[in-house]
N, C-alpha and C positions, 0 to 999 in steps of 0.2 A: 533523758536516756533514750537513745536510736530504738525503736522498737520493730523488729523485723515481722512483715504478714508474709508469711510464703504462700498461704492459697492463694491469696490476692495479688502477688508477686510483688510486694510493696515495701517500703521501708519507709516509716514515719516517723519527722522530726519535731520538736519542740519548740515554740518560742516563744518566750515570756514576753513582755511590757512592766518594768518595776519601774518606783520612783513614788515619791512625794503625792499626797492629797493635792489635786487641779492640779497638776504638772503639764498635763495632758495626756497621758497614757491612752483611756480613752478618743482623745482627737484622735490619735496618731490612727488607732485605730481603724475606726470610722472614717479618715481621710484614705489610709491603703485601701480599706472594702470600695469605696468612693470611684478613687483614679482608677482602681484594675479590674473593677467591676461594675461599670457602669449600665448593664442591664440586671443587676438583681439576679446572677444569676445562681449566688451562693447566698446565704443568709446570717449575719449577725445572730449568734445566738447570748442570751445574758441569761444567767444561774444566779438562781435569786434565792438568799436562804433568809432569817428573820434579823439578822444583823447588817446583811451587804449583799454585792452583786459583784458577779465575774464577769466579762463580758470575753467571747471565742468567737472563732470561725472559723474553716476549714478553707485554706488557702487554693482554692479550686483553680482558678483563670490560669494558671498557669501551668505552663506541660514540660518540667524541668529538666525532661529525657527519663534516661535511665540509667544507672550503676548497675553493670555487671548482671544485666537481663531483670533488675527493679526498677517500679517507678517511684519516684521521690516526692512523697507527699508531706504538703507541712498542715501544723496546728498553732495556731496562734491566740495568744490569751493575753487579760491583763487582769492587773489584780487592784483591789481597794486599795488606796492612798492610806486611807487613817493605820493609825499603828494599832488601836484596839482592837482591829480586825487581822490580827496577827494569823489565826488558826487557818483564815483562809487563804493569806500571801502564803505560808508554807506551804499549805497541801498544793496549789497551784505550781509555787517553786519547784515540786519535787520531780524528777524526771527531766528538766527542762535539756533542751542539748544547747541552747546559744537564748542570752539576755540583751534586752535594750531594754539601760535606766534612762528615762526621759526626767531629765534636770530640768528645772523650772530659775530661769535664765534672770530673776528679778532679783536686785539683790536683796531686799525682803524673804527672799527663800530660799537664801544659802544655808541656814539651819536645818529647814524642813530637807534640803537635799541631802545636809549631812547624816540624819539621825533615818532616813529609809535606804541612805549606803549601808549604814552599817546595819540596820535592820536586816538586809538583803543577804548580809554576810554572815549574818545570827542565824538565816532561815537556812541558808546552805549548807553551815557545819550541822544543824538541827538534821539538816535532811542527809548528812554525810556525804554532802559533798563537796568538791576543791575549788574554791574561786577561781585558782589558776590553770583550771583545765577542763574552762567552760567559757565559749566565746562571748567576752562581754562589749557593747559598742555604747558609748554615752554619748545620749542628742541633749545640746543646750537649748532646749524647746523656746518658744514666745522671743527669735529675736527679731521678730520687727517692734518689740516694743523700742519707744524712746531709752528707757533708761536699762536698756536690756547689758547682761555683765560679757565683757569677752570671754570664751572658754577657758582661758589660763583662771582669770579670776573663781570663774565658777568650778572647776577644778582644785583650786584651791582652798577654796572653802571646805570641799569635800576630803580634801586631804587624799587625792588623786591623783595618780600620774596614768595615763593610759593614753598608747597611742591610736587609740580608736576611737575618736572623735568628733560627731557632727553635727552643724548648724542645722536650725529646722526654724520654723512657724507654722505649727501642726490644723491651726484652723483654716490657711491659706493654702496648706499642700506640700506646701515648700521644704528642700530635704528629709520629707516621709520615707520618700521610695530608696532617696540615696541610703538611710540610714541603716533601713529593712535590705537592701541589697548587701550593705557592708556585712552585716549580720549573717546573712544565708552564706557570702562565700565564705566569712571565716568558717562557720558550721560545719561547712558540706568539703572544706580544705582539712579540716582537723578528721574529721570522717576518713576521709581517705589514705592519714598516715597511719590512722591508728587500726586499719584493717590491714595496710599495705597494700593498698591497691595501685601502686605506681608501678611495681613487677608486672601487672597486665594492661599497663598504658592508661591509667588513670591518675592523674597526676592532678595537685593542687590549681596548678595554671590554666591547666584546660578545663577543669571546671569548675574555676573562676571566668576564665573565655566567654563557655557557654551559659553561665549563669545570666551575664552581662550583657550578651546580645539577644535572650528572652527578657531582660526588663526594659532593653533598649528602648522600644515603644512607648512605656508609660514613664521615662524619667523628665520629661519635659511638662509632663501634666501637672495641672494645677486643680484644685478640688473650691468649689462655690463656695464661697464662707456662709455657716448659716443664719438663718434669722436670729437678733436676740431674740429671746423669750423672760418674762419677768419670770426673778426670782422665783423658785418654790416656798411657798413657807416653810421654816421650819418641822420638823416633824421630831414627836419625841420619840426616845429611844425606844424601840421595838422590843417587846419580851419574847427572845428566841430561846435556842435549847441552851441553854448555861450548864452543862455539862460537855467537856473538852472532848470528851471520846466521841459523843453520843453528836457533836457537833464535825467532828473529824469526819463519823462516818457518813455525816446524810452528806455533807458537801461528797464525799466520795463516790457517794451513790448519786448524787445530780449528775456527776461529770460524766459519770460513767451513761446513766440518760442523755445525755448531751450528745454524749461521742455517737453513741447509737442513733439518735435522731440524725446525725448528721450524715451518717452511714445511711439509712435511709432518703435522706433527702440526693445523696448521692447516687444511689443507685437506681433513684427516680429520674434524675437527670439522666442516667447514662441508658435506663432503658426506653425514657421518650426518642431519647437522639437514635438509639437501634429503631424504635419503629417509626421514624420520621426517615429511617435510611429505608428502613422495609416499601414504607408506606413508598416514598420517591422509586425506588425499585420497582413494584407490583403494574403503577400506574405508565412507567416506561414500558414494563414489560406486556402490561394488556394493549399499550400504544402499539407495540413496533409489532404484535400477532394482525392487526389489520394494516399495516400498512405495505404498499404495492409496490414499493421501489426504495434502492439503498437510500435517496437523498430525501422522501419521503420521511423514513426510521431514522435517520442521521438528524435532521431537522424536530421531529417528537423529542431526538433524545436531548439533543440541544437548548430545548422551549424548555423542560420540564425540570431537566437541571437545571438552568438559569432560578427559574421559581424557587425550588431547594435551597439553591445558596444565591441567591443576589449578589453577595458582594464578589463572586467569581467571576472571571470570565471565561468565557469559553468557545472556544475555535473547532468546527469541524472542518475537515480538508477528505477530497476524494479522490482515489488514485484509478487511473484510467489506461487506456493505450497511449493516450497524450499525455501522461505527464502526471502530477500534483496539479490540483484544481481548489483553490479556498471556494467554502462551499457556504458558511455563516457565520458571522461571528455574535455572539449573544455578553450582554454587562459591558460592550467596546464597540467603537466605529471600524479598528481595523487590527490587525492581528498583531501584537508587537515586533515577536521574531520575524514573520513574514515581511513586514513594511521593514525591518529594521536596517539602515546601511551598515556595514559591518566590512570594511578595505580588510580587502584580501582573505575574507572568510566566507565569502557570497551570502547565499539566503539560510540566514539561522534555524527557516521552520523549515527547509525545501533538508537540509542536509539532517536535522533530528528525525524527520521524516525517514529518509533514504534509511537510516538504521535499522527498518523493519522492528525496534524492539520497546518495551517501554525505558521511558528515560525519565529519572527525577532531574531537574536542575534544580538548584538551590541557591538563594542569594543572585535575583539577575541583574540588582543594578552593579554588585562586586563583578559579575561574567560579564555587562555590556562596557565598563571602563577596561577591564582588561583587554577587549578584544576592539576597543576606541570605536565602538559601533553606539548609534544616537538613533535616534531618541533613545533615553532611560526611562523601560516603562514603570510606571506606579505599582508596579507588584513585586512581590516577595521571591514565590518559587512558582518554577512552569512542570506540570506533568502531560506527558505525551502517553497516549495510550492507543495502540496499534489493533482497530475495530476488523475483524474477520478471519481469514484463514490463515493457521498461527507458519509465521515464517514467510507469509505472498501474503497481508492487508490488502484490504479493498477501499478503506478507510484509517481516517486519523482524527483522534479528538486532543487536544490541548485544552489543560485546565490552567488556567491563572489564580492565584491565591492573593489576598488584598496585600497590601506593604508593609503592612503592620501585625500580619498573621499568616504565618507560615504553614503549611501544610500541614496537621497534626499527625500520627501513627494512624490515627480513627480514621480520617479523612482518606489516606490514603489507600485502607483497608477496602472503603465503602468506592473509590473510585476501579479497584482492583475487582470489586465483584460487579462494578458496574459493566465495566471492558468483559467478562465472562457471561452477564446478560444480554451484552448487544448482539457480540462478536458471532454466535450461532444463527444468530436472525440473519446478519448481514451475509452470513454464507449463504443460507438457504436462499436469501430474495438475487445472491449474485447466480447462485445454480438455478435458478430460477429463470434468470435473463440468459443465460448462456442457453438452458433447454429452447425459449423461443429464439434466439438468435439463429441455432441447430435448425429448430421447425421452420423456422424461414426460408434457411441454408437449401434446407431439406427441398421447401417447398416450388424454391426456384430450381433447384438440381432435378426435379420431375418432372417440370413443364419444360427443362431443356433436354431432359432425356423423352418425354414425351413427342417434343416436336422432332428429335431424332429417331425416333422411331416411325414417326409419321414420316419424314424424309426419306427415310432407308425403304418405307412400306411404299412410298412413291418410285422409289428407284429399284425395286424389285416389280411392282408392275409394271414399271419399263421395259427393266430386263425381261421379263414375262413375255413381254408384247413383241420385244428386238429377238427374243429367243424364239419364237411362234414364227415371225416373219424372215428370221436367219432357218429355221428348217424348212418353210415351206419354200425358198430363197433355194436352199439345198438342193430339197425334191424336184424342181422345175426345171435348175440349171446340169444334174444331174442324168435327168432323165432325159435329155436333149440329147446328149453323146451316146448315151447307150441306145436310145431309139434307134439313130441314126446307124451307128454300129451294129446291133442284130437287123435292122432293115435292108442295110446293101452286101452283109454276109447271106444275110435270106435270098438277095436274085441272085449270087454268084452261086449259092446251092441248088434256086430252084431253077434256073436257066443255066443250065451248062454252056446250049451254044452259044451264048451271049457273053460267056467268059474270054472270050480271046478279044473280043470286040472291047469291051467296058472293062476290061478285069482293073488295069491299071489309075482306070478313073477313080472306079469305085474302090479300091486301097486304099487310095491317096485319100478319100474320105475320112475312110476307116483308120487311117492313120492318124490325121490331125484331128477326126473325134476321142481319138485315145490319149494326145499328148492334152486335150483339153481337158478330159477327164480327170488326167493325171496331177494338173495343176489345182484340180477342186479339190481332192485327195491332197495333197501338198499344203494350201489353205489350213484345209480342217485339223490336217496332222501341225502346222504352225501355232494354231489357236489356241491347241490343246496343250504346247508348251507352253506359251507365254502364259497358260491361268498356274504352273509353278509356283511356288511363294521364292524369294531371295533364299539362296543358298550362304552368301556371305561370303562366295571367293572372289578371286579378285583376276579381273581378265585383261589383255594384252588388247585393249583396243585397236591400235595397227595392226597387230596379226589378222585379227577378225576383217580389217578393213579389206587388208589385200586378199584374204582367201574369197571375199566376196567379189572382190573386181575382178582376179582368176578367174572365177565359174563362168563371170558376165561377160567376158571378154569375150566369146565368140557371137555378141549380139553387136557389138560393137564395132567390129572388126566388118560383120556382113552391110552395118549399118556406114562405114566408114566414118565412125567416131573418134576422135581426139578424149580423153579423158587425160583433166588435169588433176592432181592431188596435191594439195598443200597441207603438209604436218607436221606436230610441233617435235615429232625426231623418231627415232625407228620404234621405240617403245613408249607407251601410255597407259599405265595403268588405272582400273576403275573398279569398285568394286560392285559386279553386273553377273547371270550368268551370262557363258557363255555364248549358247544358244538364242538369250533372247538380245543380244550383239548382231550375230549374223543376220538375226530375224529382220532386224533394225535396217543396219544398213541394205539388208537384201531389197527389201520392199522399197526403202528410196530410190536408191541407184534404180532398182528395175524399172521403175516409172520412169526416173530422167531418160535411162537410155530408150526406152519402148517410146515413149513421144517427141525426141528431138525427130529433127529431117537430119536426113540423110550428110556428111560434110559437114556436122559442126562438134564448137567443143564444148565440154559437159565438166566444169568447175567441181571439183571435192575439197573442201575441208575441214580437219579432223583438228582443234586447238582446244587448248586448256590455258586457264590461270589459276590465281590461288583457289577461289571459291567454286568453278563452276569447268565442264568441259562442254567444247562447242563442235555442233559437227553441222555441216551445210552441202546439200547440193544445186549446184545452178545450171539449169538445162533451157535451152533457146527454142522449148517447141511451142505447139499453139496456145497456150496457157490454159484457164479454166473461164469461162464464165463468172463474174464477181456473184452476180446474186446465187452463185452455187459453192460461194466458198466455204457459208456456215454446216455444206451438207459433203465437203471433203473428206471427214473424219470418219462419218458413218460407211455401215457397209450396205453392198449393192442390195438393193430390191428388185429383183424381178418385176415385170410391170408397171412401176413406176414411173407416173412422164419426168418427175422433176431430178431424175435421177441424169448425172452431165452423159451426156452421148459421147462425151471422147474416152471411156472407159470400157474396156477391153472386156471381151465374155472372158464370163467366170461368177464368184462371189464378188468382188470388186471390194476385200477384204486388206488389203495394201496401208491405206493410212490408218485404217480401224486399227491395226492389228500394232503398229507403229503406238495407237492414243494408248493402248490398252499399256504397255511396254515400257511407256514411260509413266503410266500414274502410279506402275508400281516402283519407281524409284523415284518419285516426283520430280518428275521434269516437264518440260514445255517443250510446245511445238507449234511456231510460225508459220506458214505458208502466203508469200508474198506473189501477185501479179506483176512481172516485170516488162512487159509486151515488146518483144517477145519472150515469151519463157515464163517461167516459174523459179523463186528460189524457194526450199523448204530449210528453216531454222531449228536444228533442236538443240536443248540447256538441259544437258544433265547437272545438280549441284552435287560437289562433293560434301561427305558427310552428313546425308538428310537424315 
């Protein structure tokens, strides 16, 4: 009878072993605990009263899923052959959900099998219950004996028809599992009509399916046959409780001891495995508090898990500016999905990867035939689990699970809290690299503002220095005209009669010390435009060109100058002020025309292309000195010898004022020796 545990969210099923004294009930047994439990990890238990023995076990190895948010747990039992030990095949029979009668396959024991059928059938009406609606499976046990009987025979005897049928040799292994398998799905198929759980997609097929592909592993196995052992002697009959009730009850209270022990031994298991997950936890997690780099903690966590589960493998991968990087792999030479070829799916781990999220795959040798990708690795199921900041990883771990054991619920829990121990580290030690990356940033962002500021501090004591030697430059050349000027107004004032004699001389002085004057004031007043910042309009280069050849054209004229102009058409737009235009061309032009001779001609042109506008003047006077050409740009010094002698009094502010004019639109300016002459080049680019 299905008995439901709802704290435990469990539903536990029954299964008997009937049949004949030495049938092998017992083998059968002891071969399943054997093949599916080969590390002891559950315990045979036998219930020993002064008559007989039971022999259970709680069918642990296996993780059946779940019905409807239960786990499906089984119990399994067998009972005493002899028929004088009736009281305890019943109490055992009762509750059962699904029987294996292990027939003893000799024909010598076609009796013994007949008279524990129908015993069987005596214990079930006894215990009110329906032969016919309780999953029964008959194994013809011992046939690799020689004179072993075919099943029809041994059916026969029994006076049997049943299509549940199967060969075995219980001491070699041989159809235990098939028979124990037949058994569980009819159980867990009749379960499922008689609740109706095909309405919520549980249906007898699919969990037949999935029963099938959990025993899948152990149906190939075979169990060591064991050593004979001689004979026991005989023993005589043991004086137990000879009262029915009084024997009813203690077997009922052993089982009940049993179940509990077995409970216990249960929950011993289940909470070694929690602290064997703690303990692998604790030791990751006091690893990755010291360690100083992601591939550092990625490599700890990789080492220690391997230890945990050996038979896993495990793959970490780290995500960079470059890409996906495999970083270890631990339990494997190399990554399966990673190495995998896989026509026209690319790389298996690179694309599970890309998904930023965790992914279970299941069944990969069914996933690499489907997708005709080779090698078929040796495992079960791959879990990906996306190490650091949720949504942008920094990392990736992949677990591999052996071939033969699939991922359980548990495991998957314990690799879920794994990913939530790492995932905080790997942020901190990634904000961690980003802060010194920043500091670094930082660090070269101040030695280059540093040496910028040293720069600017060199170029403001220059200017400091050019600004000291431009006023005293001022005061000098200044003070020349006006001396000059209140000196020979002073003899026209203090010699009257000397005025009709000198007057005209000394005007003519006074005159051209005032237009000299006037051109320093002109200078200063130019200077003080071009330190403007750009206004952003946009100016008619031609216009500006010709109002400056206008002005100049009575120098030209006195000079008997030709001026040629070649431009690229009546209008040229740029965007300049205005002012620092005129300023431009005024100071070129006036130098061309001020030093040609007399009868020649003075070249202008004003062109553009896509990128850049070009403006040139070429004049055929005495040129410049070459080793004075690095000192064209600056302006005049007063007493200076290295200053060039063919430079007019004044400031000798002309090309300065030209340099200053174009760095604020960044442009360039040429100055070539053509002997005779001079050409000066300048590049405005459009859109700096």
């Amino acid at each position: 009878m299905v008995q439901f545990r709802h704290a435990q969210r469990e539903i536990q099923f029954k299964v008997v072993y009937y049949g004949p004294a030495l049938g092998g009930k017992t083998t059968n047994l002891e071969a399943l605990h054997e093949i599916t439990d080969p590390d002891n990890k559950t315990q045979l238990v036998s219930l020993k009263t002064a008559e007989d023995r039971t022999l259970f076990f709680d069918f642990l190895p296996f993780d059946l899923g779940e019905i409807q948010g239960y786990h499906v747990r089984l119990q399994v039992y067998t009972v005493p052959g002899q028929v004088h030990y009736n009281t305890t095949r019943k109490v055992v029979l009762a509750g059962t959900d699904g029987i294996i009668f292990v027939a003893d396959s000799q024909p010598s024991r076609s009796n013994e099998n007949y008279i524990a059928w129908e015993n069987m059938r005596a214990n079930l009406l006894a215990n009110k219950m329906d032969l016919h609606q309780i999953p029964v499976v008959i194994q013809c046990n011992k046939q690799d004996l020689p004179d072993a009987l075919p099943k029809e025979q041994v059916l026969g005897a029994m006076k049997v028809d049943s299509p549940y049928v199967t060969l075995a040799s219980a001491l070699n292994g041989e159809g235990v599992m098939q028979t124990f398998l037949t058994c569980i799905q009819l159980m867990l198929g009749l379960f499922v009509e008689k609740f109706k759980l095909a309405d919520r997609g549980v249906t007898p097929a699919r969990i037949s399916a999935a029963v099938s592909e959990v025993f899948a592993p152990y149906m190939a196995k075979r169990r060591t046959p064991p050593a004979q052992l001689p004979a026991a002697p005989e023993q005589p009959p043991a004086v137990g409780l000879s009262d029915e009730e009084q024997l009813v009850a203690a077997l009922q209270s052993s089982t009940q001891l049993a179940e509990q022990y077995q409970e216990a031994q249960l929950l011993s298991r289940m909470y070694q495995a929690r602290l064997d997950e703690m303990t692998t936890i604790y030791t990751i997690g006091k690893g990755l508090s010291a360690a100083q780099s992601i591939e550092e903690a990625l490599s700890l966590t990789g080492t220690v898990l391997h230890e945990f589960r050996p038979a896993w493998q495990v793959s970490l991968f780290t995500i960079g500016e470059g890409g996906v990087s495999p970083l270890a792999t631990f339990g494997g030479e190399e990554d399966p999905l990673w190495t995998a070829d896989a026509p026209g799916a690319g790389n298996l781990a690179l694309g599970l990867i890309q998904r930023g999220e965790r992914t279970h795959l299941s069944d990969l040798p069914t996933l690499f035939q489907r997708l005709k990708a080779s090698p078929i690795p040796p495992r079960a199921d791959a879990l990906a689990l996306p190490l650091g900041a949720p949504g942008k990883p920094n990392a990736y771990l992949i677990a591999y699970s052996p071939q033969d054991s699939p991922f359980s619920k548990e495991e998957d829990r314990f690799l879920a809290l794994l990913e939530q121990i790492v995932s905080p580290r790997l942020q901190t030690l990634a904000l961690f690299d980003a802060l010194a990356a920043a500091n670094e940033r930082l660090e070269v962002k101040v030695m280059e503002r540093t040496a910028d500021l040293q720069a600017a501090l060199e170029r403001l004591q220059e200017l400091d220095q050019l600004k000291r030697a431009f006023l005293n430059n001022v005061s000098h050349e200044m003070k020349t005209p006006l001396t000059n000027v209140r000196s020979y107004a002073d003899l026209l004032r203090r010699y009257p009669q000397q005025r009709e004699k000198n007057a005209d001389e000394y005007l003519g002085i006074i005159y051209e010390e005032s237009l000299h004057l006037e051109t320093l004031i002109n200078d200063l007043l130019s200077y003080t435009r071009i330190k403007e910042p750009p206004r952003g309009e946009s100016c008619d280069l031609v216009a500006a060109l010709e109002e400056v050849l206008e002005a100049l054209g009575s120098v030209a004229e006195r000079k008997h100058l030709k001026v040629q102009v070649q431009k690229e058409g009546d209008t040229l737009f740029f965007e300049m002020n205005r002012e620092d235009a005129i300023i431009m061309f005024r100071q070129i032009l006036d130098n061309a025309l001020k030093f040609s001779p007399e009868g020649v001609k003075v070249k202008v042109y004003l062109l553009q292309d896509a990128k850049r506008v070009i403006f040139a003047a070429r004049d055929y006077g005495p040129g410049f000195p070459k080793e004075q050409k690095e000192r064209l740009l600056e302006p005049y010094e007063a007493g200076n010898p290295t200053v060039p002698s063919y430079k007019e009094p004044g400031l000798g502010m002309g090309l300065f004022l030209v340099k200053e004019i174009l760095a604020k639109y960044h442009g360039g300016i040429a100055i070539e020796n053509m002997e005779p002459g001079s050409n000066v080049l300048i590049e405005l680019p459009k859109h700096a």
